[in-house]
GUTINU-183630 format. One record per residue (C-alpha): residue in three letters; y, x, z; chain; residue number from 1. Coordinates in Angstrom, 2 decimals, always signed. Example, Ala and Ser with C-alpha at 12.3 -4.5 7.8 and 13.67 -1.06 7.14 Angstrom:
ALA,-4.50,+12.30,+7.80,A,1;
SER,-1.06,+13.67,+7.14,A,2;
//
This chain:
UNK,-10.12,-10.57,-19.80,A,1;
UNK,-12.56,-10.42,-17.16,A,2;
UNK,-11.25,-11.73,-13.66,A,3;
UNK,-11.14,-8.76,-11.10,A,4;
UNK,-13.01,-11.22,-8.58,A,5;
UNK,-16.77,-12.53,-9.26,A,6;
UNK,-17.89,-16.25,-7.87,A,7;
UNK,-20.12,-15.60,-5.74,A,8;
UNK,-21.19,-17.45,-2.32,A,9;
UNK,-23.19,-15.16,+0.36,A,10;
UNK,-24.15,-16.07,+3.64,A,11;
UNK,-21.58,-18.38,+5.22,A,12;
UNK,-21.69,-16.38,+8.62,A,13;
UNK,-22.06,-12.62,+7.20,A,14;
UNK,-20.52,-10.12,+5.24,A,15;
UNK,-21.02,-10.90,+1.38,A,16;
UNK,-20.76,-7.80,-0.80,A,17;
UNK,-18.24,-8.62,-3.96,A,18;
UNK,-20.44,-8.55,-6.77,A,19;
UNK,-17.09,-8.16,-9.21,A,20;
UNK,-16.21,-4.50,-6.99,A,21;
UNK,-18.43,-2.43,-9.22,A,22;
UNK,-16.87,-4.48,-12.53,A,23;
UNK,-13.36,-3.56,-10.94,A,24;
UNK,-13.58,+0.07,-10.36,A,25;
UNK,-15.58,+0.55,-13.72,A,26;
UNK,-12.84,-1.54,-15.87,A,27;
UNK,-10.36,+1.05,-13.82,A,28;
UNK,-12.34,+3.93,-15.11,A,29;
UNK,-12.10,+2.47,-18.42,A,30;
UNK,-8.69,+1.93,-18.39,A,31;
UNK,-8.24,+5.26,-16.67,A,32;
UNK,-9.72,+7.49,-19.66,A,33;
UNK,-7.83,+6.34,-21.85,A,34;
UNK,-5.27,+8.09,-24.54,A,35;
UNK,-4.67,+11.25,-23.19,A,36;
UNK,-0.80,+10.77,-24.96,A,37;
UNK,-0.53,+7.85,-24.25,A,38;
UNK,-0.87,+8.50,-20.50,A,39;
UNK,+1.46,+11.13,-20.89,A,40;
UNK,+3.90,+9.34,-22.26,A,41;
UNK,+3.88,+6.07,-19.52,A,42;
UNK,+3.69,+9.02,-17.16,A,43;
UNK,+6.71,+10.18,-18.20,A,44;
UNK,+8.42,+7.25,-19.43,A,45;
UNK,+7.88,+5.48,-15.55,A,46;
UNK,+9.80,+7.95,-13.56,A,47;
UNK,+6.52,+9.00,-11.77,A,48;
UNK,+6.39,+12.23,-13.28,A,49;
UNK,+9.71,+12.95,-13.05,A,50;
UNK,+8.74,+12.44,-8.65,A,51;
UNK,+5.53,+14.88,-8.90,A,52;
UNK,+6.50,+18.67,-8.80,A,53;
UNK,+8.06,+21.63,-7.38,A,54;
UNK,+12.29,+21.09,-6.69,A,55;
UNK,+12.00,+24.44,-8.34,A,56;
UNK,+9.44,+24.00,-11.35,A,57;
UNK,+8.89,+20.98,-14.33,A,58;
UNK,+7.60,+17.72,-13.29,A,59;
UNK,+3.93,+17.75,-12.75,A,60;
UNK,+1.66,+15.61,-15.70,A,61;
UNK,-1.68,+16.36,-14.06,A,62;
UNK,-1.94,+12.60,-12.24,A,63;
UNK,-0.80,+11.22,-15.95,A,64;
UNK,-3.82,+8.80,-16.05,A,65;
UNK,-2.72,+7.11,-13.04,A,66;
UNK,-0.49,+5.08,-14.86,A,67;
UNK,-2.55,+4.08,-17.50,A,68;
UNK,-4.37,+2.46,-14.08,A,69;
UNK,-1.14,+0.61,-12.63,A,70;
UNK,-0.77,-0.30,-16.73,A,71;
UNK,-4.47,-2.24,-16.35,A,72;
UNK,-3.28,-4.18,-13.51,A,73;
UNK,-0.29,-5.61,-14.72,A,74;
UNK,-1.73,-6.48,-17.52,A,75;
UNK,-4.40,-8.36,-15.62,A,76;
UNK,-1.71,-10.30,-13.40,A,77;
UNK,-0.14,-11.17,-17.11,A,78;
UNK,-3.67,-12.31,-18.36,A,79;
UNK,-4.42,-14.57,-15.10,A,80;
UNK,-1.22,-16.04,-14.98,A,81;
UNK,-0.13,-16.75,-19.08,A,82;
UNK,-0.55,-20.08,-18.81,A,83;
UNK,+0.97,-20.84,-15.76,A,84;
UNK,+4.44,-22.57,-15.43,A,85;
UNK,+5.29,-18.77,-13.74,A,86;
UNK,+4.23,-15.79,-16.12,A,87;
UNK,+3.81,-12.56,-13.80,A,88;
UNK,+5.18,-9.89,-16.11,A,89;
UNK,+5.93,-6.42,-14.61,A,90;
UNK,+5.86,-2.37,-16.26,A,91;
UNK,+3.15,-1.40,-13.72,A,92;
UNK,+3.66,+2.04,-14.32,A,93;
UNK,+7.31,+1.61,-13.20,A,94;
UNK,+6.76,+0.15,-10.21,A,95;
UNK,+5.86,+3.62,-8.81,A,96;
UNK,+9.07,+4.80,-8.95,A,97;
UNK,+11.42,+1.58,-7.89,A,98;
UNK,+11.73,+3.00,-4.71,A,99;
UNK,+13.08,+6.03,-5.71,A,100;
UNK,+15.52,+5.07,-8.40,A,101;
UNK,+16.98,+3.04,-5.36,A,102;
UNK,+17.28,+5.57,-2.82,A,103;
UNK,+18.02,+8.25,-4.87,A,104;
UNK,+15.02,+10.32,-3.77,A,105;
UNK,+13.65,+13.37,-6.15,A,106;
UNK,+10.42,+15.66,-5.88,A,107;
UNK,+10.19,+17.89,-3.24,A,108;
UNK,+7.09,+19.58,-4.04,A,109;
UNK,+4.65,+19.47,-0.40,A,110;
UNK,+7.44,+17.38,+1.51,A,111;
UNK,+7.84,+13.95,+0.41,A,112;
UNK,+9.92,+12.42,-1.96,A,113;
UNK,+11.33,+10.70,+1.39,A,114;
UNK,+11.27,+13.55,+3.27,A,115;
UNK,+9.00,+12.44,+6.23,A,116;
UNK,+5.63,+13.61,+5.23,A,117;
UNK,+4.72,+17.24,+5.09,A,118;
UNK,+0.98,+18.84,+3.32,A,119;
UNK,+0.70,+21.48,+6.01,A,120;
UNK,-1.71,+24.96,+5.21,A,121;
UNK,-4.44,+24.69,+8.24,A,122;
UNK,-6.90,+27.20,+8.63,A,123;
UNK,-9.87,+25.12,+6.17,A,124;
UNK,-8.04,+23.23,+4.42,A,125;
UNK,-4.67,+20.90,+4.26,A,126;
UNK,-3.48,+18.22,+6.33,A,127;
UNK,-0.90,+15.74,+5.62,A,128;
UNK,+1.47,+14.45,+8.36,A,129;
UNK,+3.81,+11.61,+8.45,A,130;
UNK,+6.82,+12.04,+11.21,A,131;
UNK,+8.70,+8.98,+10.17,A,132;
UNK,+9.33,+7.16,+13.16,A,133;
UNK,+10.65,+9.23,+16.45,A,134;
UNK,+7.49,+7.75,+18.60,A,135;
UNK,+5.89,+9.95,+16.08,A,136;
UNK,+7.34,+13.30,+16.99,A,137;
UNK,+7.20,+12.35,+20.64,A,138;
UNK,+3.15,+12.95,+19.71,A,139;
UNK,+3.48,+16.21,+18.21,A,140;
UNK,+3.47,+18.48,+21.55,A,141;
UNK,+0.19,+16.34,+22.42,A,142;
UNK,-1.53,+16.78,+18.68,A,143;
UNK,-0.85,+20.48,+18.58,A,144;
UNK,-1.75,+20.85,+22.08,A,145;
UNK,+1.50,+22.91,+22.74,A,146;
UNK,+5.17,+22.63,+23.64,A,147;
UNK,+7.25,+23.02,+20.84,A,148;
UNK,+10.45,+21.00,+22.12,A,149;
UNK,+11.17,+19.12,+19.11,A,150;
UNK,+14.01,+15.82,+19.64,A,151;
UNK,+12.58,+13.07,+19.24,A,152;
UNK,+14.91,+11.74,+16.61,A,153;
UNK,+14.51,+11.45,+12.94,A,154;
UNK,+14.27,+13.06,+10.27,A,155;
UNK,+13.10,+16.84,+11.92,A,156;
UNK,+15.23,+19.32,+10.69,A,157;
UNK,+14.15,+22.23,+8.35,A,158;
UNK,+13.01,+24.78,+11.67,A,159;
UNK,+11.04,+21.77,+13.56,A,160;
UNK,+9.01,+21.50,+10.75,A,161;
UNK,+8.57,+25.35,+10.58,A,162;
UNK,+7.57,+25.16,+13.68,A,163;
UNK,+4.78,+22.48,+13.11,A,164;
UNK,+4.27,+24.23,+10.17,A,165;
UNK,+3.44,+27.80,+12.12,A,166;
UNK,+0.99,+25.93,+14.55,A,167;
UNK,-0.98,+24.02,+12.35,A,168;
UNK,-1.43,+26.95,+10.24,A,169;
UNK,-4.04,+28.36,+13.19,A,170;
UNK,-5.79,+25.32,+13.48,A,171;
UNK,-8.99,+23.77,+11.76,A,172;
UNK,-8.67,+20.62,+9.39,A,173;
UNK,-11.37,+18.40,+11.48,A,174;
UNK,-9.73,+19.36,+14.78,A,175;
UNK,-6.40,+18.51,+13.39,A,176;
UNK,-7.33,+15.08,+12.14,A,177;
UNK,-9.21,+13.71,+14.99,A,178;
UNK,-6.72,+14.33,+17.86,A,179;
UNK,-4.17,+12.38,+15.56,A,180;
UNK,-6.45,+9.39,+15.25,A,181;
UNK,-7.29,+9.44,+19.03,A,182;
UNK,-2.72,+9.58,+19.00,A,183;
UNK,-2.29,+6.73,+16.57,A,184;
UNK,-0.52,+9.56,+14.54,A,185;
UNK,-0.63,+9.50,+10.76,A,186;
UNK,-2.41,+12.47,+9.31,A,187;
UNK,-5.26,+13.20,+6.98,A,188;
UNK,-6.71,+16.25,+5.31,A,189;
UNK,-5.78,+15.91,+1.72,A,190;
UNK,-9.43,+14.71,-0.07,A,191;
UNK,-11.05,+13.35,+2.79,A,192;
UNK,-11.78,+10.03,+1.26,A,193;
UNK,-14.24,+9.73,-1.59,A,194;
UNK,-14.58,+6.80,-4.42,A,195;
UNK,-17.64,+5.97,-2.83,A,196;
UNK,-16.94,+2.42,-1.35,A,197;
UNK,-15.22,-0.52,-3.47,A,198;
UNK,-11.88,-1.12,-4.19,A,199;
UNK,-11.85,-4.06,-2.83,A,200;
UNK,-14.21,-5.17,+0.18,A,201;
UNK,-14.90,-9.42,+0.33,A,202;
UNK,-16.38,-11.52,+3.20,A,203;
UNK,-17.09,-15.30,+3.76,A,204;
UNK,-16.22,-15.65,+0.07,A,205;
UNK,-16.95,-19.19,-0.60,A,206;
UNK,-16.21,-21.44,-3.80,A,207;
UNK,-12.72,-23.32,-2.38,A,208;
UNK,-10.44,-25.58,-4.48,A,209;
UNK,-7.06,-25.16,-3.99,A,210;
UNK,-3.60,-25.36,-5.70,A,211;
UNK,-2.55,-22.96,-8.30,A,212;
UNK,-0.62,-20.16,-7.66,A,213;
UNK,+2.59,-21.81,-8.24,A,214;
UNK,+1.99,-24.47,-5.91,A,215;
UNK,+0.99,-21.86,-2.93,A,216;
UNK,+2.53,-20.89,-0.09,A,217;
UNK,+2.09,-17.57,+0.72,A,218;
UNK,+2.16,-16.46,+4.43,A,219;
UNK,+3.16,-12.41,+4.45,A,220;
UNK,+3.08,-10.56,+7.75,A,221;
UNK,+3.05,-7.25,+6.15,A,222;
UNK,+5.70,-4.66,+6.48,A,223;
UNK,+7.10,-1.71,+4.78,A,224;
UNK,+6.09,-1.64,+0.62,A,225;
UNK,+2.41,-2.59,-0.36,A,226;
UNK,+2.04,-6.05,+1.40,A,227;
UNK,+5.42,-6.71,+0.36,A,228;
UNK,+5.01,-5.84,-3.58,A,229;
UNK,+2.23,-7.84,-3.24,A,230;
UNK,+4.14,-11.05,-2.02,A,231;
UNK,+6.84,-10.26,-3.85,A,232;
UNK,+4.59,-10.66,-7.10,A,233;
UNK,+2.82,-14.05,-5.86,A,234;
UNK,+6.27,-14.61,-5.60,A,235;
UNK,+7.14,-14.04,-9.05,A,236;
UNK,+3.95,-16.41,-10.30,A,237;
UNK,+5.83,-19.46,-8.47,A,238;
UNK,+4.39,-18.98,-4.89,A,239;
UNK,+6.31,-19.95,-1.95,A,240;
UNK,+6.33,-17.13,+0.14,A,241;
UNK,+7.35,-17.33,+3.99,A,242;
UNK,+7.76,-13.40,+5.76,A,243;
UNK,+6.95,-13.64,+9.62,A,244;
UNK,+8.52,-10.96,+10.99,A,245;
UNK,+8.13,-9.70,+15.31,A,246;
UNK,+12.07,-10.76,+17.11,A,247;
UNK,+10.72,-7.20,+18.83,A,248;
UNK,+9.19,-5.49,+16.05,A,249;
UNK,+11.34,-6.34,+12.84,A,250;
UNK,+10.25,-5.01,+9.50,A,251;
UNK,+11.39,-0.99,+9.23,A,252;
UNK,+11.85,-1.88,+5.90,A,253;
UNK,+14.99,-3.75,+6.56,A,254;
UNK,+16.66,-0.06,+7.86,A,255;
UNK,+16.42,+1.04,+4.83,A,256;
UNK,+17.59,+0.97,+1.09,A,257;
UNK,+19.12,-2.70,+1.15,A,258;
UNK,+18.66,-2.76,-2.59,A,259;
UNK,+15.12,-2.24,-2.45,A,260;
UNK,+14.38,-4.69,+0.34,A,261;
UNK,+16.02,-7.12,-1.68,A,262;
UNK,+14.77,-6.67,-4.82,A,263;
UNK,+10.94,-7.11,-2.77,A,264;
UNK,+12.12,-10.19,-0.60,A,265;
UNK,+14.99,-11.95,-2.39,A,266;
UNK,+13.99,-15.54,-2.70,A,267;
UNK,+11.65,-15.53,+0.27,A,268;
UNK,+12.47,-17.15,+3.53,A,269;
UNK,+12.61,-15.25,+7.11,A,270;
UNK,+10.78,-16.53,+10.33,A,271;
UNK,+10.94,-14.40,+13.14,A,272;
UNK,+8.65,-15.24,+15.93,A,273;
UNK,+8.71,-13.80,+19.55,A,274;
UNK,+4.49,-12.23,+18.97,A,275;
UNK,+4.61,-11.18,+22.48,A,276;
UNK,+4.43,-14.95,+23.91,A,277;
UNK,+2.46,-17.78,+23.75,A,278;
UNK,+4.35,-19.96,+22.31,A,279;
UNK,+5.49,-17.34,+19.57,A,280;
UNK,+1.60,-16.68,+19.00,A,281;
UNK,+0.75,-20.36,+18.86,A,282;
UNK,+3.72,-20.85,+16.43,A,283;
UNK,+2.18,-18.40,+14.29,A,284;
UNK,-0.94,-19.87,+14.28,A,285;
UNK,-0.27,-23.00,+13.20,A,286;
UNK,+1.76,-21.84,+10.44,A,287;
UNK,-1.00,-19.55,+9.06,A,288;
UNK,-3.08,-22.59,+9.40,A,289;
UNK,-0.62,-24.40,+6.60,A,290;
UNK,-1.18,-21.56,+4.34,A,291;
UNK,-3.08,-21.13,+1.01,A,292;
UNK,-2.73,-17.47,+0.81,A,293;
UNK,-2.39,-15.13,+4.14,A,294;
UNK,-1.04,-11.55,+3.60,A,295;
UNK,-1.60,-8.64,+6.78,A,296;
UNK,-1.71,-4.64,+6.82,A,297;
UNK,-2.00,-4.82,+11.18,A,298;
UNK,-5.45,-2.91,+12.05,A,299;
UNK,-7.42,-5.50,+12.94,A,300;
UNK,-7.10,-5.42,+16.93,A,301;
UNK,-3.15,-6.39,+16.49,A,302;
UNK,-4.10,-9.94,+14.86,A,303;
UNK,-7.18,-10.36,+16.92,A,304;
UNK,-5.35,-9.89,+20.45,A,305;
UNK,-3.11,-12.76,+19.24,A,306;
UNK,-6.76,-15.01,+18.14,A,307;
UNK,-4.38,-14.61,+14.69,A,308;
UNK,-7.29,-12.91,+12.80,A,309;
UNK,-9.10,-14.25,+9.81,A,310;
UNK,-11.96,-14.79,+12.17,A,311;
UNK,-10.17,-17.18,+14.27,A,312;
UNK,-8.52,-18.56,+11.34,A,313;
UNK,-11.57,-19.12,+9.68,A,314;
UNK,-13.13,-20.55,+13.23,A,315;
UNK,-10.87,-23.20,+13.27,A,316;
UNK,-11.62,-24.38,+9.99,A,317;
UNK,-8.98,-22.18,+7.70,A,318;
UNK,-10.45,-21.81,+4.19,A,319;
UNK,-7.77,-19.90,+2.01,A,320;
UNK,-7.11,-16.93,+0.67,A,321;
UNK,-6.68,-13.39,+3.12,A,322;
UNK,-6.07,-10.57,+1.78,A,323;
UNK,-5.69,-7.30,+4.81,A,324;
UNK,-4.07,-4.20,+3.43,A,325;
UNK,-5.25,-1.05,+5.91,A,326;
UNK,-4.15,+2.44,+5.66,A,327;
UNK,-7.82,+3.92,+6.16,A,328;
UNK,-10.09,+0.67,+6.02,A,329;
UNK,-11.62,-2.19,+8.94,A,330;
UNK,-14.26,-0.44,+10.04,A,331;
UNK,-15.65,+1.59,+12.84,A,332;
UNK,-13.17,+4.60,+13.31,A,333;
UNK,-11.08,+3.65,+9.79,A,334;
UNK,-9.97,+0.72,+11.90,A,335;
UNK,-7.73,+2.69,+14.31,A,336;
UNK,-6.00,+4.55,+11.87,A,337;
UNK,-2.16,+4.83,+11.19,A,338;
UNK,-1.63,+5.60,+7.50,A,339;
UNK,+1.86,+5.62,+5.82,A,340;
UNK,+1.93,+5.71,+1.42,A,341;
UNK,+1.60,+9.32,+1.18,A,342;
UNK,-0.42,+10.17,+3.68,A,343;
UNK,-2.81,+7.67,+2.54,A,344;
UNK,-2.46,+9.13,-1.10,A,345;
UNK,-3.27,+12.63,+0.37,A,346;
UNK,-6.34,+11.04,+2.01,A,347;
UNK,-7.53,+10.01,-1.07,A,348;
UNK,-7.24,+13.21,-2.71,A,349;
UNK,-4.22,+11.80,-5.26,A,350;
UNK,-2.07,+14.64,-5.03,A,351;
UNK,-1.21,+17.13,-7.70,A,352;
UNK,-1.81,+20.94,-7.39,A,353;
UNK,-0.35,+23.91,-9.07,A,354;
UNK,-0.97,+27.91,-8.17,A,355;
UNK,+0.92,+27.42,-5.12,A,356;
UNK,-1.35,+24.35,-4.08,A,357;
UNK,-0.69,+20.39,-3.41,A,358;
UNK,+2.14,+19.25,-3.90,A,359;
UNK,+2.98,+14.99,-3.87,A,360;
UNK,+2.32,+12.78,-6.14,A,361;
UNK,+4.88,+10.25,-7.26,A,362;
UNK,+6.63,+8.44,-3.83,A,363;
UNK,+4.33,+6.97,-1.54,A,364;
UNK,+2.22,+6.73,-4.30,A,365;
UNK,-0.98,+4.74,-1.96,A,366;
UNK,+2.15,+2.00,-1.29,A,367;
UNK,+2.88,+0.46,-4.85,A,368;
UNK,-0.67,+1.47,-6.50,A,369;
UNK,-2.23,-1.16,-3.47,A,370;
UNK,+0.57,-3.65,-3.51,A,371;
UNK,-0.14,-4.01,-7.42,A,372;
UNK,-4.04,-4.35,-7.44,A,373;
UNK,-3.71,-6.27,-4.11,A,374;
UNK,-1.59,-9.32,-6.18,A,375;
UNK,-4.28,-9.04,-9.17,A,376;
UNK,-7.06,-9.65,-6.46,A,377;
UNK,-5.37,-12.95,-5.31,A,378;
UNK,-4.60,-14.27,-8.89,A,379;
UNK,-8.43,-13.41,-9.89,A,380;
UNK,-9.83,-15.86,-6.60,A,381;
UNK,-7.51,-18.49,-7.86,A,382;
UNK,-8.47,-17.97,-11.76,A,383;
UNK,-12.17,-18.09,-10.54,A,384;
UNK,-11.89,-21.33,-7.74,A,385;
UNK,-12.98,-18.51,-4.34,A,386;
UNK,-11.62,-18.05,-1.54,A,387;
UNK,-12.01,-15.57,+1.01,A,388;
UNK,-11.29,-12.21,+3.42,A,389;
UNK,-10.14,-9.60,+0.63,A,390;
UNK,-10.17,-5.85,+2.22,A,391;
UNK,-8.17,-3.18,+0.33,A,392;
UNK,-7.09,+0.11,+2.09,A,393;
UNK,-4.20,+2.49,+0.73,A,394;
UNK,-6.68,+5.65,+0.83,A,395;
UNK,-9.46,+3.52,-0.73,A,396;
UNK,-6.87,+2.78,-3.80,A,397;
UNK,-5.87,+6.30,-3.98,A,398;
UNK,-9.06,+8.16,-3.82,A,399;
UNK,-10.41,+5.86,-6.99,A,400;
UNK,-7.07,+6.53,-8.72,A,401;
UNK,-7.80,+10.75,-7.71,A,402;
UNK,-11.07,+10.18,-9.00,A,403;
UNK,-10.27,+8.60,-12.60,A,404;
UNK,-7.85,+11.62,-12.93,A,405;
UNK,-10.23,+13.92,-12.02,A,406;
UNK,-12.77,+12.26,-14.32,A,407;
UNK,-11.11,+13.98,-17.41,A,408;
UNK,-9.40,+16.87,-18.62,A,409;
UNK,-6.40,+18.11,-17.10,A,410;
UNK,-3.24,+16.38,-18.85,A,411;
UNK,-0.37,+18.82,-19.52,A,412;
UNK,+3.03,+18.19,-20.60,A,413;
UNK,+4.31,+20.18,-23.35,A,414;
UNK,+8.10,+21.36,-23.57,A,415;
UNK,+9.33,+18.21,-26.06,A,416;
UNK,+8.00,+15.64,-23.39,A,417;
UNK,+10.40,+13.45,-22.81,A,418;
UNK,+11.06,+12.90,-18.59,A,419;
UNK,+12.54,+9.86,-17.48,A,420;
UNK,+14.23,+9.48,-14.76,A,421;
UNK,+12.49,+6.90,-12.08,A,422;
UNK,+14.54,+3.00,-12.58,A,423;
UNK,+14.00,+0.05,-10.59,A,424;
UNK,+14.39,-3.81,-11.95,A,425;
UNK,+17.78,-5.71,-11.40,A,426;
UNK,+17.21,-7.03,-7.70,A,427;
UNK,+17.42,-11.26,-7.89,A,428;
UNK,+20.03,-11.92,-5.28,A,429;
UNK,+19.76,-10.67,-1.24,A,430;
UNK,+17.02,-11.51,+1.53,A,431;
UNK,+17.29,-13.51,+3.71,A,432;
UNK,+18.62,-12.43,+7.56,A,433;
UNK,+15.98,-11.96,+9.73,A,434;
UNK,+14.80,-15.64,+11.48,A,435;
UNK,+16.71,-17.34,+8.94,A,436;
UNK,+14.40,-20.12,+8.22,A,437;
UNK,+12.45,-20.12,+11.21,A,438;
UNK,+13.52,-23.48,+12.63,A,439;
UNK,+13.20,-25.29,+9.30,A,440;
UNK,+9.93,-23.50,+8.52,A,441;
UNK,+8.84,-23.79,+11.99,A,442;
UNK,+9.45,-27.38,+12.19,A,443;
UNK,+7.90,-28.54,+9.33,A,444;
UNK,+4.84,-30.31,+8.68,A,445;
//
């Protein structure tokens, strides 16, 4: 196999383009066209499908190729990893639909599998808009540019959402979009991002010797599902993975679906870290200093107002491995955008349509597809002795993945297709409380 990541040392001060990007989104395209049944059937047989559809109508097969995709980069992360002491040996097409089979979620057609993401009819086009958290909906009156005297709690019930529903419907998909991202809401029109850029973005990349995988720690401040899957899998390939968590700002993740938060952080030990002081900042400093591996998904400004980023990481003489998981990308206006899985996933275009138009694909589709190729990114820079800043954004992952599908003929299920129902892995014990391990982590040298 080919390592996703390609040795090569650019200018020590400058952005270095990743010579291996092309080589990864062509061995995706590859993998992506392959056996039309055979797609169908991981498809079907991952639970995806069963997530992708009307409530009223059959599951949708018209993303089928996507898990051929997720398929590629498990096998990858099996590849890398075979001879280590830690095998990393997951169904990647399954992993789409762990969330679900844990929560009990089903299709909904244009809401969300979890209900907090609508694709909303505008006058040009379709927007997609997460309302999961309640500092959300407080921006709704200010997006829409009208009253419409929603409570600010969540989830909306079925006539707030009408209501959004009603005054989007007069206004124009551009309009829409850019008063959210002036808001800090999340919302995208569905296709706005294009395979144009790399999967995966690399600066500073340097040649670095370091420990194997299994003798790593890993240092995750991410939140929510893609970081996590992604530690959670350097976990599984013998890491040591520490999860820094905000005393103010605690993972979200840990309000919901206990089973699924433990089956991403079981065996991983808790700091929690007052961010808003000095010492707290300092503290977290010094322990990203100790890492080999660093994972974020802050936009950039968050890290940087705490001199946490990989700039002043790297400035005071940090040479590992970084890897910053964005909703929209680190650049420019991409940087100050919120972006939640599906949203992200509409961005991209990876959403399935029948003669009623878009509905969602899979559950928070953008989440698990980056989480997966993000831990296949890491393994590759150890496999090929880099090191490095390693860029990946959920729309970026999703708009390749719309792409490969679109690449090819439309993929239809016929009436004997089997449809399974989504399942998640048997979770390896419980997290840890939140702070559990900060003093002994803390305190150790």
């Amino acid at each position: 196999m080919r390592s996703a990541v390609a040795a090569v040392v650019g200018p020590y001060d400058g952005r270095v383009e990743w010579a291996g990007a092309s080589q990864a989104a062509e061995r995706l395209a590859t993998a992506m066209a392959g056996d039309p049944v055979l797609a169908l059937g991981r498809w079907a047989a991952s639970g995806a499908m069963a997530l992708t559809g009307r409530p009223d109508g059959a599951p949708h097969a018209g993303p089928a190729r996507v898990a051929l995709a997720l398929d590629q980069w498990a096998d990858e992360l099996a590849a890398a990893t075979a001879g280590s002491p830690h095998a990393i040996r997951v169904d990647g097409a399954a992993l789409l639909g762990e969330r679900a089979a844990l929560s009990g979620l089903q299709r909904q057609g244009a809401t969300s599998c979890g209900g907090a993401c609508r694709l909303l009819p505008a006058t040009d086009g379709v927007v997609a808009v997460s309302l999961a958290r309640e500092d959300d909906v407080g921006l709704v009156d200010a997006w829409l540019g009208r009253p419409l005297g929603l409570h600010s709690s969540v989830p909306l019930g079925a006539g707030e959402w009408a209501a959004i529903e009603a005054a989007v419907a007069s206004g124009a998909v551009d309009a829409l979009v850019q008063q959210a991202i002036l808001l800090g809401l999340p919302c995208a029109a569905v296709g706005e991002r294009r395979a144009d850029t790399p999967l995966v973005v690399a600066e500073r990349v340097q040649r670095s010797a370091s420990r194997p995988l299994h003798e790593s720690l890993v240092v995750d401040l991410s939140s929510l599902w893609a970081g996590p899957l992604c530690a959670h899998l350097l976990g599984l390939g013998g890491a040591r993975v520490v999860k820094v968590e905000s005393t103010g700002r605690p993972d979200g993740a840990r309000r919901g679906p206990a089973a699924f938060y433990d089956l991403l952080h079981a065996g991983h030990e808790s700091v929690a870290l007052d961010l808003r002081s000095a010492a707290g900042q300092q503290q977290l400093r010094d322990l990203m200093l100790r890492a080999d591996i660093v994972i974020e998904a802050s936009r950039p400004r968050a890290l940087a107002a705490m001199d946490a980023s990989f700039a002043a990481m790297h400035a005071l003489g940090w040479r590992g491995r970084w890897v910053s998981i964005t909703g929209h990308g680190r650049r420019d206006e991409m940087a100050q955008r919120v972006a939640f899985g599906d949203d992200a996933a509409a961005a991209g275009g990876l959403v399935a349509v029948d003669d009623r138009g878009p509905v969602f694909c899979a559950d928070a589709i953008a989440d698990p597809s980056t989480g997966l190729l993000a831990a296949t990114v890491v393994v590759a820079a150890i496999a090929d002795g880099v090191a490095g800043h390693f860029d990946l954004s959920l729309a970026g992952t999703a708009a390749h993945l719309a792409a490969g599908v679109a690449a090819h003929d439309p993929i239809v299920a016929t009436e004997f297709e089997a449809v399974a129902s989504p399942r998640a892995r048997q979770r390896p014990g419980r997290a840890a409380m939140l702070g559990q391990h900060t003093a002994s982590v803390i305190g150790a040298r």
